[in-house]
N, C-alpha and C positions, 0 to 999 in steps of 0.2 A: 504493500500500500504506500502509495505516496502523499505526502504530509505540504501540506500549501500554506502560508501564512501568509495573511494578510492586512497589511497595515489600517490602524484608525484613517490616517484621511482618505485610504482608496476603497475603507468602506463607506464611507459619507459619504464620497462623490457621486458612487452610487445610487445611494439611498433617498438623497435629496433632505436628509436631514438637518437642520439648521443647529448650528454650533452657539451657542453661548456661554462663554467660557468668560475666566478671569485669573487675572495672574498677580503674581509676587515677584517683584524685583531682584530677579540675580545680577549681577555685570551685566550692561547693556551688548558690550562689546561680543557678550558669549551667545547672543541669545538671536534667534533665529526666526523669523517671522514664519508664522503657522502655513503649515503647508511646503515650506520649504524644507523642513525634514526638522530632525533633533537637534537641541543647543546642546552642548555639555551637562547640561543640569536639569532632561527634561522636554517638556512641552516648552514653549516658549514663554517666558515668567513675565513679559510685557506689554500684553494684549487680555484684551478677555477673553479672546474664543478658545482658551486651554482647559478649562474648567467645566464645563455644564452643556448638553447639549440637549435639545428640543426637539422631539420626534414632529409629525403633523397630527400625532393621536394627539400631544399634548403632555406625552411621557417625559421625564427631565431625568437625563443621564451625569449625575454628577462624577467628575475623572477627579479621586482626589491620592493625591500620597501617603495620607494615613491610612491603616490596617486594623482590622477587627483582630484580636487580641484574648477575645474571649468575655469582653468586659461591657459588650454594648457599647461601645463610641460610635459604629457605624451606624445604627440604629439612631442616634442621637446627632451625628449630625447632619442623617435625612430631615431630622424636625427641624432643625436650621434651616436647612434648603428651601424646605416647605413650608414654613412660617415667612418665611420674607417673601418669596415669590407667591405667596397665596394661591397655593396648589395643593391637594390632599396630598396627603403624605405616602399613600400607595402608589402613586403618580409619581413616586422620585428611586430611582435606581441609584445604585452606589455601586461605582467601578472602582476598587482600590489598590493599590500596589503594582500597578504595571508600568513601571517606567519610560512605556513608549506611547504613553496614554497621558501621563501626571506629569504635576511641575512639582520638583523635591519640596515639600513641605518640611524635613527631618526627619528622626526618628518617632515612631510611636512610642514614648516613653515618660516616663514620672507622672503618670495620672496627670496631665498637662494636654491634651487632645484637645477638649470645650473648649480650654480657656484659650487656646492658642489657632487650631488650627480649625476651630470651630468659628472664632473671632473670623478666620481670611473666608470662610464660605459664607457666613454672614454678611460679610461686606460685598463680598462678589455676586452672591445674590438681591443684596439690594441694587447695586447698578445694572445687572441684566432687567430687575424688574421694573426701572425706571426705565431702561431704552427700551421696553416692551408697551409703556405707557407711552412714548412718542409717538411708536409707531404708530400705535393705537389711535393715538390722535388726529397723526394725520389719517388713516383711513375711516374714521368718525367721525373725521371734522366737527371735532370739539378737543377742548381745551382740557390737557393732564388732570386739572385739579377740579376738572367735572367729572371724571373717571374713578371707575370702582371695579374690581378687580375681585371677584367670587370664583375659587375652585380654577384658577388659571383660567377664567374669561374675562374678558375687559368690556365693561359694558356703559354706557352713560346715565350718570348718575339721573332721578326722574323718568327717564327712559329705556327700561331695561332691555328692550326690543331692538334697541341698535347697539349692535355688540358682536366680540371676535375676541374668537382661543387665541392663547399663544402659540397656537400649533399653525395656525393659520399667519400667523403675521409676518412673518419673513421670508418666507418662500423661497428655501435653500440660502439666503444672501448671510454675511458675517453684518455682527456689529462696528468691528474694526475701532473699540474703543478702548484709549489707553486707560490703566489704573496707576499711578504710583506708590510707590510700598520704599521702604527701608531694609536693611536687612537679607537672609537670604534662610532656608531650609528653615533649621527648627524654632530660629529666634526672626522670621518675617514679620515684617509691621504693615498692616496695610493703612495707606490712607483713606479716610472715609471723604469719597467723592460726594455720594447725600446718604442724607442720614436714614439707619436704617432703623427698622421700627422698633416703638416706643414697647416695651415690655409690659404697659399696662394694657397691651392689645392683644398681645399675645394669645393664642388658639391652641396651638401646637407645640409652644418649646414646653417644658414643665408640666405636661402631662405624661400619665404611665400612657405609654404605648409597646404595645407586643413588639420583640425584638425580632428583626426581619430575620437570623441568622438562625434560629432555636430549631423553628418546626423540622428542617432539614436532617438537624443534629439530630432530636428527638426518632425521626424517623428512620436513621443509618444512612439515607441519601446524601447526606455532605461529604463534599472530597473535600477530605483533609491532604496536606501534604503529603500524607503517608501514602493515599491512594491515588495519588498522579500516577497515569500509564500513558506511556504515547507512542506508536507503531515503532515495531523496530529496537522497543529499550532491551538494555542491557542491565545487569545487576552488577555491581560491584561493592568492593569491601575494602577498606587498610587496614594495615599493619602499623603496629606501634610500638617503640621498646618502651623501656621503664620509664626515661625521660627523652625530651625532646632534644636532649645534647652527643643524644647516641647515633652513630651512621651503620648503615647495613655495611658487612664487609662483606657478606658473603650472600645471595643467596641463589637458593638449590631446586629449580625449577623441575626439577625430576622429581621430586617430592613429592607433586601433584599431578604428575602424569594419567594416574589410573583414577581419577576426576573427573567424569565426564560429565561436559558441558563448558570446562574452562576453556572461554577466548586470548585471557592474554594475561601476564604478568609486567606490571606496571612499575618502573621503577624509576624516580627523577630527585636526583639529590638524595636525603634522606626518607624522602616518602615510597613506600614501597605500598602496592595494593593489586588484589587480584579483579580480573573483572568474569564475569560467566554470564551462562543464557538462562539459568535461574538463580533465583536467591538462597537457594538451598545450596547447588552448586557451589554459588561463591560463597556461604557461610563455612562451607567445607575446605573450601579450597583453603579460604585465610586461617583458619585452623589447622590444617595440615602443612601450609607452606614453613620450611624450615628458613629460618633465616637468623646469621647468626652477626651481633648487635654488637661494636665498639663498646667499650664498661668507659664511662668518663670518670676523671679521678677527681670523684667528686664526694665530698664527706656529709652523707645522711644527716636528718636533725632522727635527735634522740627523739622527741614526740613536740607539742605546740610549745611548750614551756621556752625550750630551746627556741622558736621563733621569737617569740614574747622578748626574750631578752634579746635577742638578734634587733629587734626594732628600737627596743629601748638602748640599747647602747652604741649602733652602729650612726654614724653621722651620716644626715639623709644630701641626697645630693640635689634635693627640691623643696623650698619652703614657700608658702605662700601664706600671708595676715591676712585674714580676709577683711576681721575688724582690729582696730589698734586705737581703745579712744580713753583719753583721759592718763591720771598717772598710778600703774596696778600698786603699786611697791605703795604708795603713799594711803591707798583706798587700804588694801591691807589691814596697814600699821594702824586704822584706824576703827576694825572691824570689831564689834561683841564677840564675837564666833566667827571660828574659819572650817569652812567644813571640805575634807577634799576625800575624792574617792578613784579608783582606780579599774578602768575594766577594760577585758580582754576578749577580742572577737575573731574566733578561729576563722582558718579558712571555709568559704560557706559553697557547699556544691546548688551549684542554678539546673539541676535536673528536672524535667518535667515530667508532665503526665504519662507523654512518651517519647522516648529517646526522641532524635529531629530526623529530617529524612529529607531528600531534595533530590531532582532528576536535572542532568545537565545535559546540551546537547549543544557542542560544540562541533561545526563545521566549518572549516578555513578559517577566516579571521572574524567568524561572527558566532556568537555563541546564545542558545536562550534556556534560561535557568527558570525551574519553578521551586520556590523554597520557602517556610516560615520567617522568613526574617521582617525583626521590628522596623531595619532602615532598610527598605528598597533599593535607594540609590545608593545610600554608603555599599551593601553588598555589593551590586553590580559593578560600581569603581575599584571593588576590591577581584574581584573577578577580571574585571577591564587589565587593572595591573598583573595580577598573576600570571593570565595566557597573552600578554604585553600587543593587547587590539586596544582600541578606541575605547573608551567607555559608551561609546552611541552606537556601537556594534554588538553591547552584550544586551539584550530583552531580559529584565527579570516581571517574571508574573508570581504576583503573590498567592501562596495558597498554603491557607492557614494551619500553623501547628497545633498539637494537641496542649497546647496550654506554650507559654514562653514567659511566665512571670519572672522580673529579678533577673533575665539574660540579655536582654539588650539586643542580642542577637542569634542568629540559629544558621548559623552561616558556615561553620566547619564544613558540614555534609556538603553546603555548596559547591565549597573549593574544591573539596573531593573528589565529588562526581564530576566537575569540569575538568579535574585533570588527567582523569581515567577516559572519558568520554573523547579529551582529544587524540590520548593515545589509540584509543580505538576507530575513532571517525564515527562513532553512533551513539546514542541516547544509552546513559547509562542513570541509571537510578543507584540511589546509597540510602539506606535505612541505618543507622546506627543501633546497637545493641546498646543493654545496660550499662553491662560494663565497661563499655565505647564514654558512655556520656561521663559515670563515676569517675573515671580515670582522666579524661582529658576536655571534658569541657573546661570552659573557661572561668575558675573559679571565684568567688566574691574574695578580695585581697584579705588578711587576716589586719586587725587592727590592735592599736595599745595607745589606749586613751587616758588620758587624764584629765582630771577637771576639780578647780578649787574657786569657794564661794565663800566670800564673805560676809557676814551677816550683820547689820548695826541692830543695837538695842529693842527695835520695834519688828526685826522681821523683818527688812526690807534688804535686798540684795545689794550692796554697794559696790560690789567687788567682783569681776567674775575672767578667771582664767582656763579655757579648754587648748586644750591640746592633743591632736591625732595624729598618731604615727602609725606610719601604712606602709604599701608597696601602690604601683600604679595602678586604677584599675584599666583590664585587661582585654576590653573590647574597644577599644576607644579611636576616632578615627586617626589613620595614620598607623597605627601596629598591627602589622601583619598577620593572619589569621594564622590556624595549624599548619593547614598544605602550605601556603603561602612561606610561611617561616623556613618549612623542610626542603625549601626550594632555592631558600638563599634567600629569597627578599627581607630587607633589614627595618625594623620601625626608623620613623622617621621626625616622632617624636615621643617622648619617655613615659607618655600616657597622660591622661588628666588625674587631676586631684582627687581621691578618696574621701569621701568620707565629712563632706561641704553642707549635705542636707541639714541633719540636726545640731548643729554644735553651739551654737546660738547666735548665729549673726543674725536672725530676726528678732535677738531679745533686744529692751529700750535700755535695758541696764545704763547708770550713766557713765559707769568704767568699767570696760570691758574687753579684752583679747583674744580673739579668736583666731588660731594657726594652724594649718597643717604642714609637717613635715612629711617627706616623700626619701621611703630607704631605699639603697639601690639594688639592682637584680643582675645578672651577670651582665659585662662590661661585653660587648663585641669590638671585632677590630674598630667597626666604623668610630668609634668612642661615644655610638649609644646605649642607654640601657633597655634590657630586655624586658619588658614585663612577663607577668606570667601568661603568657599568651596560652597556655596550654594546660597545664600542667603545675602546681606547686612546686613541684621538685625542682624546676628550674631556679627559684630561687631563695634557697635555701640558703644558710648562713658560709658554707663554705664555696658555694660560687660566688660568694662579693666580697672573699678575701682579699684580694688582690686587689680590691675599689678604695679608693680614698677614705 
């Protein structure tokens, strides 16, 4: 069977569908007028027809970069969609996560979705529904502010009998109108062109409404990530030694001779992985493949204790204050009570409900990936880098994992399967096992915090000193995923800061210091540091011997 793709705008051209879209400002210089093909970062973030489009039923196809999650955000911000355009809310579709669809809105992450990227549909939908009341105008011949707008019809107000759908009013033509915004991905600002509606009008936002994603679930019809198949896939599997600083020296492809069904043995830098024409197959095969693993001369921690102190005495090679206000030393000396305490936050496994799983399919320089991941675009650019194509050459289509809370992202399997998939030139699938995720996802860093509080006479906090000592955390843009890493590509920067949410720089305290320190993880040539991209074991107290 042969497999045909077919782009958003050479479906619309067809269709006669009218576009209403809206965008978010990336670099002008990057960005591509619609129709002309992909910017670097997307749909084109400087127009509106990126965002929204409008069948002639009347249907509104919202293209957005956030991802359902599990949590109902998609479900919530159709009622956006649908409260501003004044359309029922069965009437709004949500297309999320395809990169060759959306303009990078960021990551789906920190319970931040409404406030942020519900805020740019909001706004995008009020300007599409004000150039819909133009239109309107003019073919009503009457005046905007005589129009009324019931269930996506524009009708005039006193006379209800002269009136017209949205679905009618553009007759395949674009808006072709700009928005300007600030910003780009997860921290977009949109400017509000006019204003969009008053909250005390409100229909549809703050009501329970059934979540469009459930009855699917409920019924076993939802493809999840796991259940992506597409003609022609292939299974694949890797191999892993104990840590990530180990190289195959050896391996022994005879091993897995009397395996039938094995296509190929995959092996590029340190990543080694078997690929097969079932999953049973390759579950066999990378089980039986011998392969035998460089030992790095690298000295175990006895158990966390041995971390703990590792953070607490090794000098970090990254500080950041986030608050510094007032004089601590002197608030102190002037405290009823100093109260301080000390706590310790192991390394935390981000395992989900089930392992991740992702299909790649990598054909010459273009590849299209289906995977759970919370950032879209950041995967794809991590993809884009690894099999070293465009980033407007990799297609990622989102399709949802069985849970991703606390990971940030589900992108190993990604790189995985794309790197198996090219060796092979076919559609490979990667499921991860248990033990695949316990062993090398990407752990929550381990932390050793402190914090002292001074108290005057009544109770009131005068004084307050936090401090967290961490390692990077290890999904962060710019650090190479697994495959990635075992490939040679070098982070590019030492990770963001740990551990910033609750420490108190939203307290009003009037003296107060809020810092984190950042320990280091093994040193590479390049003279970056590693985070734990992988694995804890990476950086453990005696890979940062050698560090300052």
């Amino acid at each position: 069977m042969e497999t045909k793709f077919i782009s958003r705008r050479d479906l619309l051209k067809g269709t006669g569908v009218l576009i209403v879209s809206f965008s978010f400002f990336g670099p002008l210089s990057r960005a591509l007028a619609q129709g002309d093909g992909l910017s670097v970062d997307g749909m084109d973030p400087t127009v509106l027809d990126s965002w929204m489009a409008i069948a002639k039923d009347g249907t509104v196809t919202v293209f957005t970069g956030k991802v359902e999650l599990g949590t109902g955000v998609v479900t919530a911000l159709a009622q956006v969609v649908a409260e501003e355009l004044d359309v029922r809310f069965d009437k709004v579709y949500m297309d999320s996560g395809d990169t060759d669809k959306a303009v990078d809105q960021g990551v789906t992450a920190a319970a931040r979705t409404i406030e942020r990227g519900g805020v740019q549909l909001r706004q995008a939908s009020a300007v599409a529904r004000q150039e819909l009341l133009k239109l309107a105008s003019a073919r009503l011949d009457s005046p905007v502010d005589k129009l009324t707008v019931t269930d996506g019809v524009v009708s005039v107000v006193g006379n209800p009998s002269r009136k017209i759908a949205y679905g009618d009013l553009l007759g395949g033509k674009r808006f072709n109108v700009k928005i300007t915004a600030s910003g780009s991905g997860w921290d977009m600002k949109v400017a509000p062109l006019v204003p969009a509606k008053d909250p005390k009008d409100y229909k549809i936002v703050g009501k329970s409404i059934a979540r469009v994603d459930l009855p699917e679930k409920f019924t076993g019809e939802f493809v999840y990530s796991q259940d992506v198949s597409v003609p022609g896939m292939l299974h694949g599997r890797a191999l892993r030694p104990a840590t990530s600083l180990s190289m195959p020296t050896n391996v022994d492809e005879s091993s897995i001779r009397n395996i039938p069904g094995v296509v190929k043995v995959v092996r590029e830098g340190s990543f080694v992985g078997v690929v097969a024409e079932t999953e049973w197959a390759a579950i066999q095969a990378a089980r039986a493949l011998k392969v035998t693993w460089s030992e790095p001369t690298l000295k175990m921690p006895s158990g966390p204790d041995e971390v703990f102190d590792y953070l607490k005495n090794t000098k970090s090679f990254k500080e950041n204050i986030v608050t510094n206000r007032g004089n601590l030393d002197a608030a102190f000396s002037q405290a009823h009570k100093v109260l301080e305490a000390t706590y310790y936050w192991p390394f935390q496994l981000h395992g989900m409900m089930g392992p991740p799983c992702a299909v790649a399919d990598v054909r010459g320089d273009r590849a299209t990936i289906w995977a759970g991941t919370q950032g879209p675009f950041r995967t794809r650019d991590a993809i884009a880098k690894m099999l070293n194509i465009p980033p407007k050459n990799v297609h990622l289509l989102y399709r949802e994992g069985s849970g991703s809370y606390g990971r940030l992202e589900c992108d190993d399997t990604a790189e995985d399967a794309a790197l198996m998939s090219r060796a092979v030139g076919k559609p490979v699938r990667v499921q991860w096992m248990r033990e695949d995720e316990h062993a090398w996802d990407p752990k929550g860093p381990a932390q050793y915090t402190t914090v002292r509080a001074g108290i005057d006479a009544q109770g009131n906090v005068i004084a307050w000193d936090f401090m967290d000592r961490s390692f990077p955390w290890t999904a962060s843009e710019g650090n190479p995923l697994l495959a990635s890493s075992q490939i040679g590509l070098t982070p590019t920067t030492p990770g963001f800061l740990n551990g910033a949410g609750g420490g108190g720089q939203i307290y009003t305290f009037e003296t107060r210091k809020f810092w984190l320190r950042i320990s280091p993880g093994c040193k590479k040539a390049t003279g970056l540091y590693e985070p734990a991209i992988c694995a804890p074991l990476e950086i453990w107290p005696a890979c940062s011997q050698a560090n300052p």
